[in-house]
N, C-alpha and C positions, 0 to 999 in steps of 0.2 A: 951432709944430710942433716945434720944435727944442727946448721946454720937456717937450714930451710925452715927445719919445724918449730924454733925461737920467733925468725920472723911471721909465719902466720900465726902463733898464737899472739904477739904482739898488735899485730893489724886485726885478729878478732878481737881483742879487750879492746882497741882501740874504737874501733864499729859498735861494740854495746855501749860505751861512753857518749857517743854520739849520738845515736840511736833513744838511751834513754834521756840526755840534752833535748834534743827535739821533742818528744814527748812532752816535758813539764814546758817549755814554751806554748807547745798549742792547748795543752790545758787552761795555760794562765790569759791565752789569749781568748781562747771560748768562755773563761769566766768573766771575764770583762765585756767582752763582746754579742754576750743575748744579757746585758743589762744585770748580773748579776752581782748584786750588792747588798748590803746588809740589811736589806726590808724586809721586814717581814709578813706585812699588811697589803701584799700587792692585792688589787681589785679590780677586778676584771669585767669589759662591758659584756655584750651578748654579741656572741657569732655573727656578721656579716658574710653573705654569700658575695662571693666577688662576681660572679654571673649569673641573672635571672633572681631566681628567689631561695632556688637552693642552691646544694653542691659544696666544694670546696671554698672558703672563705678566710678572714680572720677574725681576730676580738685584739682590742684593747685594753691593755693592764696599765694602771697608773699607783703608783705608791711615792708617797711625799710630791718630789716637782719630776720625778723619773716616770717613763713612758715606754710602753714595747710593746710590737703586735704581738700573735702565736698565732701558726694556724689552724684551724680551725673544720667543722662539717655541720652545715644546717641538713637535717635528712628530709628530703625529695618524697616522703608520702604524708598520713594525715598529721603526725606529728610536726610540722614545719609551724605550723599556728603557733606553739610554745615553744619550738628550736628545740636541739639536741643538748642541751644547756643542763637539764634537771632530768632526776631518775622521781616516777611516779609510782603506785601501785593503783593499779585501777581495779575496781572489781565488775561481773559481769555486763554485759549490755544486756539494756531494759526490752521490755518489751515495744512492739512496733507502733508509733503511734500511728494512727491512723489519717489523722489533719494535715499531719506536713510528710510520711511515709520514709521517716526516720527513725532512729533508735540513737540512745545517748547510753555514754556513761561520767560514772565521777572519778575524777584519782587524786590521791594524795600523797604529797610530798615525801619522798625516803630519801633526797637527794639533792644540794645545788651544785653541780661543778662550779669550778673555779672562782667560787666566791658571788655567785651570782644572785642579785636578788630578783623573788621572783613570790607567785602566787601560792599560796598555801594548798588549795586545791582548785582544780579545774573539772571543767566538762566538756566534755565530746562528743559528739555526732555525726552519722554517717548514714549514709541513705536504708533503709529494709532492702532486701534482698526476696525475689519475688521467684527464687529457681528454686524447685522440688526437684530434688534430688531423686535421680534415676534409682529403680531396683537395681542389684544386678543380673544381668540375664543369663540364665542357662545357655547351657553347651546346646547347638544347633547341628542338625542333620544326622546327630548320630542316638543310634538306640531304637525306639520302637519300630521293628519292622525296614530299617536300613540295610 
């Protein structure tokens, strides 16, 4: 008995040995292998949607003569005009014009991902909105004289 339980803590030390073996291999192989090098200046293009105009895509990062995609999301509503790239703060939408039966707004910059150059501030527009909004309606059929 006392043979048995030498050989399986032997085969368990031996299993953790191996175990944390492999480990520092696919570390050192994922640090090599998504381009992971001493740069520190990587610079990144703008989001590429791989299908259509939005959706899932990549960007290109280049630093010194090194290169590597990531990927990436252009988002699919009115945001796509300036990609998912920068954080804005925008403040209300204006009033409706009347000539072209839009309304704009301005935002400015709190953010570039990944190193991105981009516009300080931008504008926006989106068509007026012509739906008046329902009351809500009272309870039906019940109360007076039901």
């Amino acid at each position: 008995m006392r043979g048995l339980f030498s050989t399986i803590i032997v085969v368990l030390v031996a299993l953790m040995i191996v175990t944390t073996e492999a480990g520092k291999n696919k570390k050192e192989k994922n640090k090599g292998g998504k381009g992971g090098s001493d740069c520190a200046e990587w610079r990144y293009g703008s989001c590429v949607a791989n299908n259509a105009d939005c959706g899932a895509g990549t960007r290109e990062g280049t630093c010194n003569e090194q290169t590597k995609k990531v990927k990436c999301r252009v988002p699919c509503n009115w945001k796509k005009s300036f990609g998912g790239d920068y954080r804005f703060y925008f403040c209300n939408w204006g009033e409706c014009d009347a000539a072209t039966s839009t309304k704009s707004r301005t935002g400015t910059l709190v953010k570039a991902l990944f190193s991105v150059d981009c516009q300080q501030t931008i504008s926006v527009s989106k068509p007026c909105t012509t739906k008046v909004k329902n009351k809500p309606k009272g309870k039906k059929g019940k109360g007076k004289g039901n």
